[in-house]
N, C-alpha and C positions, 0 to 999 in steps of 0.2 A: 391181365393174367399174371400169377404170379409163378417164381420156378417151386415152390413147396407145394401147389394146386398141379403142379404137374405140366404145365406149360410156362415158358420165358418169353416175357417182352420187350427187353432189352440183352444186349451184350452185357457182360463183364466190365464192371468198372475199373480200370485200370490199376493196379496196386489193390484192388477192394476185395472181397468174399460175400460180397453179398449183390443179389441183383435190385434192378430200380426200376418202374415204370416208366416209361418218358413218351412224349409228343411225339406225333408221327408226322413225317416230314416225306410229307406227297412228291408222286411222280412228275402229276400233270398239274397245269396252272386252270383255275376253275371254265375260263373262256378256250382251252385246248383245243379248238377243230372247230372246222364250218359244215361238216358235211351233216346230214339229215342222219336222224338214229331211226328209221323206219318213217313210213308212212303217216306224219302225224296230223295230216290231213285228213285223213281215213276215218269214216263213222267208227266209232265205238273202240278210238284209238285209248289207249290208256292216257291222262294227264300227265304233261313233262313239267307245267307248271300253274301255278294257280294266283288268280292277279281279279283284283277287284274292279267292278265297274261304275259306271256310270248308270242313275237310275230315275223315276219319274219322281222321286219325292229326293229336296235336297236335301244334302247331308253338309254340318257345317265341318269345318277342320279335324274337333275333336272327336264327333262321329266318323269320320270316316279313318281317322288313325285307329280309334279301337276297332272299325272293321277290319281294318289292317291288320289288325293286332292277329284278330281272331284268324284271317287269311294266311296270315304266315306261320302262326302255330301251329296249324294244319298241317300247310306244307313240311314243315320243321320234323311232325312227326309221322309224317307221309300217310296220312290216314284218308280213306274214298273222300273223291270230292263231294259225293251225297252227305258224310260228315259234316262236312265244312257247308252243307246247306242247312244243315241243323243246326248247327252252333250259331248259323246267322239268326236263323229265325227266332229261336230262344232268345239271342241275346236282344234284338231288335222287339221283340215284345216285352221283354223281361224290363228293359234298360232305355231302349231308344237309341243304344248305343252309344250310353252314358254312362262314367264311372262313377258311382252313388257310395258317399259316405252314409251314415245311419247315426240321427242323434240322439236315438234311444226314447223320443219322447211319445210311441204309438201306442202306449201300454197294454201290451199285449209281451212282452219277450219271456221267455222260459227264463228258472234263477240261471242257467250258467250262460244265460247270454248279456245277465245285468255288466257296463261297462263298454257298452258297446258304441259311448258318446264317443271313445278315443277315438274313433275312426276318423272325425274328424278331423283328426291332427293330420290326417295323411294325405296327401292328394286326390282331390276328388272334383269333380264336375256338375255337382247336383249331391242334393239330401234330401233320405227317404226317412218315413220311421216305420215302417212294414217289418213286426216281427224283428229277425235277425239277418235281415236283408243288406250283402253288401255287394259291391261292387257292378261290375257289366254284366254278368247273369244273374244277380240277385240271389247268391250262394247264400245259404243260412250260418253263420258263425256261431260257436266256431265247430259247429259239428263237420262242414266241409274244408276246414283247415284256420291255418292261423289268419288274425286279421290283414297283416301286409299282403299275404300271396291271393286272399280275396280279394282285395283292391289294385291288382297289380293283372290288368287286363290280359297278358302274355300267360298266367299262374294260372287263373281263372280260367282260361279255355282248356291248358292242359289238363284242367282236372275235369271239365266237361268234357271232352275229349274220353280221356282213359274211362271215365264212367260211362258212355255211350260207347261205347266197345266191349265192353263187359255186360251189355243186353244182350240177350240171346236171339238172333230174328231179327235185331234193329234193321238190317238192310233192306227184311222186307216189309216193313212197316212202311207209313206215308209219312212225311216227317214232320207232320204234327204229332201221331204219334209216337214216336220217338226219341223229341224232345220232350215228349212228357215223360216217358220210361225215367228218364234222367230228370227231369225237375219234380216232379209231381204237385204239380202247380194245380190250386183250387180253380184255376179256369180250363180244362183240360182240351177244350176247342179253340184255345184263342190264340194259338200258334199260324194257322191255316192261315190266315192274312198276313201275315209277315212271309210264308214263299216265296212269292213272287220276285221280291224286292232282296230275298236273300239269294234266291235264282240267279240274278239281273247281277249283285254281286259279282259271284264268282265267275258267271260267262260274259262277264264283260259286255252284257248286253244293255238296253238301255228296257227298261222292263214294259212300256207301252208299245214296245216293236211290231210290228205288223209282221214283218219276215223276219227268220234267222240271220244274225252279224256273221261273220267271218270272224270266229274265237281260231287263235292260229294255233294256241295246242289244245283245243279240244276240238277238235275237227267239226264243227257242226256248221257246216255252210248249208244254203238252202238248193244249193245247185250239186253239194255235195263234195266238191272240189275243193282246192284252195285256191286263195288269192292271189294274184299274180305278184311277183314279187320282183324287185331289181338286183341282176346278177351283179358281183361286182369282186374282180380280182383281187386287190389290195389286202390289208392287214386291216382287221376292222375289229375295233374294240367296244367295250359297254364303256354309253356315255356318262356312268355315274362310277365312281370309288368302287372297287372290288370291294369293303365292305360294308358299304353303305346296303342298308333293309329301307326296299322300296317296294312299292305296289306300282304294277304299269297297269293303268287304267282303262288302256288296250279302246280309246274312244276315238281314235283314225275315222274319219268319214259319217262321226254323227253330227247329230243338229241340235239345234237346241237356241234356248234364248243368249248361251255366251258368242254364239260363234255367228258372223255376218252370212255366211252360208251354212257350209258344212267344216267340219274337225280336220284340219290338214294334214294335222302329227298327233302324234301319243301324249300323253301325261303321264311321266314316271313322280309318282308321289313320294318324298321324302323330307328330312329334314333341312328345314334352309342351315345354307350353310355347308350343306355335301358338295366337296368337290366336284366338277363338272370337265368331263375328259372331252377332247379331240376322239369322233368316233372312227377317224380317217386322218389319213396324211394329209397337208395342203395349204394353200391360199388364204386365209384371214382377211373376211369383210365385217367388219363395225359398221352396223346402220343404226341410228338416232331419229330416225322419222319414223317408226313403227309402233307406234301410241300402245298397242296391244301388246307387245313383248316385254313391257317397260323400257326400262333405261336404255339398252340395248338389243338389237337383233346380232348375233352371232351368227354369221354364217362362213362355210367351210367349203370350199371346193378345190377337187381334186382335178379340174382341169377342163377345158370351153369341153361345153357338151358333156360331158360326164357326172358321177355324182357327188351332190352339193348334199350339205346335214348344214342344219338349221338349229339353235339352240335360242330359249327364249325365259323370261321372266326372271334372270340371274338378279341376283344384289349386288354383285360385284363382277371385275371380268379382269383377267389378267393377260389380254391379249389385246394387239392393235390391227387396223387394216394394214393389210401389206406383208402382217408379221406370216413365216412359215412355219407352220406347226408338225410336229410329228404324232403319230396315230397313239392314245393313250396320254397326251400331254396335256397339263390342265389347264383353263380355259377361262375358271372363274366358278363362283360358288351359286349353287339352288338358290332362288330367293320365292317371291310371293308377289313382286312387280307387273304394272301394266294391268290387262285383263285377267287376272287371274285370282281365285276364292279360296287359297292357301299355299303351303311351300311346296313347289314342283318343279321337273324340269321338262318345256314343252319342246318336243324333239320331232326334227321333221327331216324329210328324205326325198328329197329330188333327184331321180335316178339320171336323169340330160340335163342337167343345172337348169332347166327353166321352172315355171310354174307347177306342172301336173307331179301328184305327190302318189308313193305309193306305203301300203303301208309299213310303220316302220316297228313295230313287234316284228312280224312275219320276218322282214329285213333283216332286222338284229339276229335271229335267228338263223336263219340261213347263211349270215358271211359272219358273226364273230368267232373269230378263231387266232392261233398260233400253231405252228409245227409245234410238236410237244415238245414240251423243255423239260428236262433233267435236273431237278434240283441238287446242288452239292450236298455230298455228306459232311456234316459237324463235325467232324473228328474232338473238335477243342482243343485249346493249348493249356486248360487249367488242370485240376484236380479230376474233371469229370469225362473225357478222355471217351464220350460214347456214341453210338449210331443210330439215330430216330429209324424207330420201326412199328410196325403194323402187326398185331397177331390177327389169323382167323381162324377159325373151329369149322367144324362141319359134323354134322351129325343124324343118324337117323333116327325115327321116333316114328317105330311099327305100328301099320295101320290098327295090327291087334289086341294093341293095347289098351286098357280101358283106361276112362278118363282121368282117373287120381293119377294111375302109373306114367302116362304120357306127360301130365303136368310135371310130376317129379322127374321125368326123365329133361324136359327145358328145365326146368329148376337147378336142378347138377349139373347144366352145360353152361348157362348163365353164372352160374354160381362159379366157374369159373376165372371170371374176369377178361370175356374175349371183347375185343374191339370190336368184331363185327362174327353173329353168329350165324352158320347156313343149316337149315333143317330140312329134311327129306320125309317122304309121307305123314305129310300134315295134311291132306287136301279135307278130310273129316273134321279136323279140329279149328278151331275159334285161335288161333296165335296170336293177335293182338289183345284179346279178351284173358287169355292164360298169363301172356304177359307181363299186363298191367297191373296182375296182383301180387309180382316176383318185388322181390327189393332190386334198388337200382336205376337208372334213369335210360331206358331201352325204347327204341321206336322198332314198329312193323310194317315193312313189305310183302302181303299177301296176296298174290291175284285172287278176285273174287272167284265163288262157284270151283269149277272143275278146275280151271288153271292155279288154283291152288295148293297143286300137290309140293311143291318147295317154299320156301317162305327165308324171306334176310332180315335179319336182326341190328342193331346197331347201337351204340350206346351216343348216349343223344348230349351228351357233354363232351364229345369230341368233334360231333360228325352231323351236320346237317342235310338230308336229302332233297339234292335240288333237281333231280328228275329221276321217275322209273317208268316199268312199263313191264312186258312180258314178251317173251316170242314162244312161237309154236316148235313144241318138238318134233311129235307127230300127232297124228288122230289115229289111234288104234279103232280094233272090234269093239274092246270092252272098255276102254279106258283111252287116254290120252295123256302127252306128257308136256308141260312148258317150263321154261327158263326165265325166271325175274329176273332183272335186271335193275341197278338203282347206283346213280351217282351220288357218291359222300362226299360232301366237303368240309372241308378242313380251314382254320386259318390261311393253310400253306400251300394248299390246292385241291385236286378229287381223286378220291379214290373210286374206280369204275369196279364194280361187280356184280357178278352172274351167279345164281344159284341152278344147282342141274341137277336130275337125274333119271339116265339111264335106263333102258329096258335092259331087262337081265334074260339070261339062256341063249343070248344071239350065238355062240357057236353050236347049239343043241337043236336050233329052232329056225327053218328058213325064215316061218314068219315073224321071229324076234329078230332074226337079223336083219329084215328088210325095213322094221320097224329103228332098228339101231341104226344103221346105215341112214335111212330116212333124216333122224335128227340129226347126224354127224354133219350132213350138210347144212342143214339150219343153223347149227349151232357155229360151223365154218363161216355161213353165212354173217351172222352175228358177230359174231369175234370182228371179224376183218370189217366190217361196216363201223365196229365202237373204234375198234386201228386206225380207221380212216379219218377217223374224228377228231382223232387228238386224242381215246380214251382208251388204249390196250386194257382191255380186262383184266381181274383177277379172278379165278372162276375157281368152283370150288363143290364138290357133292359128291354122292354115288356116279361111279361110272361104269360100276359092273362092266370092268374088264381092266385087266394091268393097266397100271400107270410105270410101271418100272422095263418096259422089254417091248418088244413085236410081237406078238402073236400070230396075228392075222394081219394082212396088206389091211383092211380097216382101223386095224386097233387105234384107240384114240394119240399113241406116241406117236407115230408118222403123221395121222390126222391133223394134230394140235398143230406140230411141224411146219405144215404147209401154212398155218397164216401165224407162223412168227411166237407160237409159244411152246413152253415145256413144262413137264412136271415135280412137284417137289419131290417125286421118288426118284424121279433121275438125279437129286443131287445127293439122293443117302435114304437110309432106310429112317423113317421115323419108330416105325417098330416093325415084327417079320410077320407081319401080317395084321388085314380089317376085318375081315370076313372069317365067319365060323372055318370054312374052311381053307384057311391061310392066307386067303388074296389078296392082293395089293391093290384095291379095285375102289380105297376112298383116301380124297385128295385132292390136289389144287393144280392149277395150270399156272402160267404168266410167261411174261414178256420176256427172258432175259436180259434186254437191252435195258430195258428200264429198273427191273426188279433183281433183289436174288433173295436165297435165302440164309437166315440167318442164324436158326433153331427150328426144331420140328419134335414132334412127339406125338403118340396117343394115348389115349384114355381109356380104364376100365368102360367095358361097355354096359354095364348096370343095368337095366332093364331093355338094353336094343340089342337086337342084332350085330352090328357092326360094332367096333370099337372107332370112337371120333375119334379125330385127325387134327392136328392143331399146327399150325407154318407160322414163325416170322419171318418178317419181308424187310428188307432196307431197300435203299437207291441203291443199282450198280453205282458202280467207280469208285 
């Protein structure tokens, strides 16, 4: 956002007159906290994150990286996991899973696709000559864009992706149909057997299963429950490079022809050569008689009886027996060694140092963490003298609006240039579908159906989401309300935010207040559970009711109060008023400890009710 568009993303360059956009330079470190963000256990919990599995048909390296591809795109632009069972399935009939140049020789291509031998020249895995067919979905060139970003399996799914979002219905389609909406493929039934295996995919299952796996964030156990996991005090870190892009293969306790029984640890899949961390403080054993592991068995313990991490198939190891490692200290690099059918890191979790393993997703999950760390502000010592900051918007967009006025009303908030954008009664409208035809590079958090009345925006060249989810506000008579929630990250660490809002009339209305009251807890609830984590919110929407004063022993300034946050009206007015009739009732919460603010202001309200609200944020200190 720029300050001529009516909001600032930066300070004042020092001696200068003009402002600058810059990086934002997070609170939190992306592993911040061990504690649980809800229930993710729980049938029909939302996805925290999304990781490819293990299936009954093999997949060699390069199939399973472009499944990768396709699994983390997903993720990247946080779209339903039912998505990402589409994009498998399409691209696994379409492709096999294969990046297909085209060498023009099928005679059949339209004139503007004559030249489409170049492909050649580019990286590819296989050659078709089908038409104008290129790459892992079989995009037609160059009507679905240019030739490199069709051959470039990460480009290719975002554009299947934003086109499968802009069907109207897609969700309740079967998803063969679905992915036909998006390909329009002369076989229009032959998706249906690719399912399964795109299923198997995402839920980390193994697709000929008799019973449900223990998937640890999609809650789908057959007992219903989770899987028991090992407690464990210490500082515990992710075994691979903060930013290394891996797929955990989440295949703890299957069978198969690799394994002498059953699967002891996980497969984190990435490129050999990714550093490979100490996931604990401890004791260094090198074992060389373990033919399966390769060269070496790594193992790690924290003390007789206690828990031991196990690391296997390295290329290289830059540790000895005996040596004492500290938790995050490197250890040696990914390889492909031993029993193993590509580059990964096999990682195991002995909770009593002996034999019996438990699993080590669920694990990783449950203990990595740090107390949150406070990153330094940049100040500089050169010419540029500025503060990495964070803008967010917040806005509403009336249920009464019809559909062209609603899109233009995202249109002019996006048009903006906010880092991360918060929208209030959308629960009618398609927001990733409206989205994806704006200019700019924007992912969507929507909860499906009813939990959709708020919706977080994000721009997808700063900010990756690596987990969301929703909590309940209340369940009214006629309505109800919930609060997304969705982790950003950054190079520098995550940014946590909440999108809210509010039932309105609660000083008019006992049963609005009781309704208000209702979510105040919740949302207390929420706040202090993401605090506990490592992730103080930034929260931000309609709150129908001051953000600047007391009101009422309810009102959300004492409310917020109690679990550690304030509002940006308390630190100055952004403008004298949101609401038609003067109120200060749209706006952002945070931490102080961590955050402050930096700039504020709002916006002509153009076809909404409220005038949005716009905050920049730095690090305290």
């Amino acid at each position: 956002m720029k300050k001529t568009s009516g909001l600032a993303t930066a300070l004042l360059l020092t001696g200068a007159a003009s402002l600058v956009v810059v990086p934002l330079l997070m609170v939190m470190v992306l592993m911040g906290g061990s504690a649980d963000l809800g229930d993710v256990c729980a049938p029909g919990s939302e996805p925290l994150a999304l990781a490819a599995g293990a299936a009954d048909e093999a997949l060699d390296d390069n199939q399973l990286a472009n499944a990768s591809t396709i699994v983390s795109e997903g993720l990247r632009l946080a779209v339903p996991r039912r998505a990402i069972v589409v994009a498998l399935a399409v691209a696994h009939q379409e492709s096999g899973f294969r990046n297909y140049a085209n060498d023009g020789l099928g005679h059949d291509l339209a004139p503007d696709q004559e030249g489409i031998g170049r492909s050649m020249d580019l990286p590819h895995e296989a050659v078709g000559s089908d038409h104008g067919s290129l790459g892992v979905f079989q995009q037609q060139w160059p009507w679905w864009g240019t030739m490199p970003e069709l051959m470039d399996p990460a480009s290719s799914a975002e554009k299947f992706y934003t086109r499968l979002l802009a069907v109207p219905g897609w969700e309740r389609m079967s998803i063969g149909a679905a992915g036909q909406q998006v390909q329009k493929s002369a076989h229009p039934d032959a998706y249906a057997d690719d399912v399964p295996l795109a299923q198997a995919i995402v839920h980390g299952a193994p697709a000929e299963a008799g019973s449900p796996q223990t998937a640890a964030y999609f809650g789908a156990t057959a007992g219903g429950g989770c899987a028991a996991a090992a407690a464990f005090s210490g500082d515990v870190v992710f075994p691979l490079a903060p930013w290394a892009h891996y797929v955990d293969l989440q295949n703890w306790g299957h069978s198969g022809s690799h394994w002498d029984s059953v699967h002891t640890g996980t497969d984190l899949s990435t490129a050999c050569g990714t550093p490979v961390l100490a996931a604990t403080a401890g004791v260094v054993t090198v074992r060389t008689d373990q033919s399966w592991a390769g060269k070496w068995l790594v193992e790690i313990s924290t003390g007789p009886g206690n828990v031991e991490t196990w690391y296997a198939h390295m290329q290289a190891i830059s540790v000895s027996t005996g040596d004492h490692v500290s938790a995050g200290q490197g250890i040696g690099e990914v390889g492909d060694l031993g029993n193993a059918t590509g580059c990964h890191l096999h990682f195991e979790v002995h909770p009593n140092g002996g034999s019996t393993t438990v699993n080590p997703t669920i694990w990783l999950h449950d203990n990595v963490g740090h107390a949150p760390v406070v990153l330094p502000v940049d100040h500089g010592s050169g010419s540029s003298g500025m503060y990495d900051v964070v803008t967010v918007l917040t806005g509403n967009v009336p249920f009464t609006l019809s559909p062209g006025r609603a899109r233009a009303q995202i249109s002019y908030l996006l048009a903006q240039q906010p880092d991360v954008l918060l929208l209030q009664e959308v629960t009618t409208r398609n927001v990733p579908a409206i989205v994806s035809t704006l200019p700019g590079s924007w992912a969507v958090w929507q909860p499906p159906g009813s939990r959709g009345g708020s919706a977080i925006v994000w721009d997808t060249t700063k900010f990756l989401a690596t987990r969301h989810g929703a909590q309940l506000g209340f369940n009214g008579a006629r309505y109800d309300r919930w609060m997304p929630w969705v982790l950003l990250e950054s190079d520098q660490g995550t940014l946590p935010v909440v999108g809210l809002h509010m039932p309105t009339d609660a000083s008019k209305s006992d049963q609005m207040r009781h309704y208000f009251q209702t979510m105040t807890r919740n949302y207390q609830h929420l706040f202090s559970t993401m605090s506990d984590a490592g992730y103080p919110p930034v929260v931000g929407g309609d709150w129908n009711h001051p953000l600047d004063t007391t009101r009422e022993s309810w009102s959300p300034v004492p409310m917020l109060h109690r679990v550690g946050l304030t509002t940006n009206w308390q630190a100055g007015k952004p403008c004298t008023g949101t609401s038609a009739e003067g109120g200060r009732i749209d706006g952002f919460a945070f931490n102080p400890q961590y955050l402050r603010v930096v700039d504020q202001g709002c916006l002509d309200r153009q076809a909404s009710d409220h005038r949005p609200v716009w905050v920049a944020l730095a690090p305290s200190g």
